[in-house]
N, C-alpha and C positions, 0 to 999 in steps of 0.2 A: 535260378531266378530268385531273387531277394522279395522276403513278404514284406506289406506295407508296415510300416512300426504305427502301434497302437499309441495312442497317446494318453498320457497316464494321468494326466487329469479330465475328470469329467467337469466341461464347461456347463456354468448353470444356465437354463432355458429363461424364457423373459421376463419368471419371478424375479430373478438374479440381475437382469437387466434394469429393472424397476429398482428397485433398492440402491444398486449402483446408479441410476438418474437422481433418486432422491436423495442420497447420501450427497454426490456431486453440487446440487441445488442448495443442500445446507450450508455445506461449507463455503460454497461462493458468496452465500447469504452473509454470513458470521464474518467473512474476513470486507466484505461491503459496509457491515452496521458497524466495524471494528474500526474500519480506515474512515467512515463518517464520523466517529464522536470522539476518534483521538488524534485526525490530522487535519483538521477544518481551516488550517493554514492553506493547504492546498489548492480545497477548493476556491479560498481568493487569489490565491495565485493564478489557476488555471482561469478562471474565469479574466482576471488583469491582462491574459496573453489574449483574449479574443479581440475579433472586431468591434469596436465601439458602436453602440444602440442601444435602441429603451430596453431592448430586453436582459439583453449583457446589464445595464444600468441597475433592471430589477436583481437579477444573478447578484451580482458585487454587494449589494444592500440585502439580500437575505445573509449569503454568505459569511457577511460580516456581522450579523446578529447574529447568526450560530457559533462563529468562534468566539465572539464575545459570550454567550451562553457557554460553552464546553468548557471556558477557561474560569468562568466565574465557578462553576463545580470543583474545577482541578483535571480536566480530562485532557487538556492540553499541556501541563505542565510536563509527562515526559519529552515529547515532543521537544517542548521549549527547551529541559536539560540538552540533549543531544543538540539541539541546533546550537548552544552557547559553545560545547565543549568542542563540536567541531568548526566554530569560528579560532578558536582557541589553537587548535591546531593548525590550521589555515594561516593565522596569521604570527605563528611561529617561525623564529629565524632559525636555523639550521646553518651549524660553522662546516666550514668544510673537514675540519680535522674528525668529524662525526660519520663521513662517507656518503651520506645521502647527499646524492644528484651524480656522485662524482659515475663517469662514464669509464 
């Protein structure tokens, strides 16, 4: 009869789990305050897809003061690079003798 195999790491008890919830909670935090003050694009977009009302109306008019805020700093200007250069790319012709599309 075969004995149970020990397992060779000891799992930490709910100090360990505490730590891993806080550590968790940080990093959700940092990449939240991170996608607020350098994609505030966004949030006029996502709010432009809702249903139209006063509240959506409030949304769209904060929203739009804080990208106008981020971008008067510069916190928007990578954003803005990568959107220019991926129009760029977008609206690239591609000859066939280059292979792209070809099936």
């Amino acid at each position: 009869m075969s004995r149970p195999q020990e397992f060779p790491v000891d799992l930490p008890g709910p100090a360990g789990q505490e730590r891993a919830l806080r550590w968790t909670a940080i990093v959700i935090g940092v990449a939240t305050l991170s996608l607020a003050l350098t994609n505030a694009n966004a949030i006029t977009s996502w709010g432009a897809e809702q249903t139209p009302g006063p509240r959506v109306a409030q949304l769209l008019e904060r929203a739009d003061r804080w990208r106008e805020t981020t971008d008067s700093v510069g916190l928007g200007a990578p954003r803005a690079t990568m959107h220019r250069i991926w129009k760029k790319i977008e609206e690239a012709r591609w000859s066939p003798e280059d292979g792209v599309g070809a099936a």
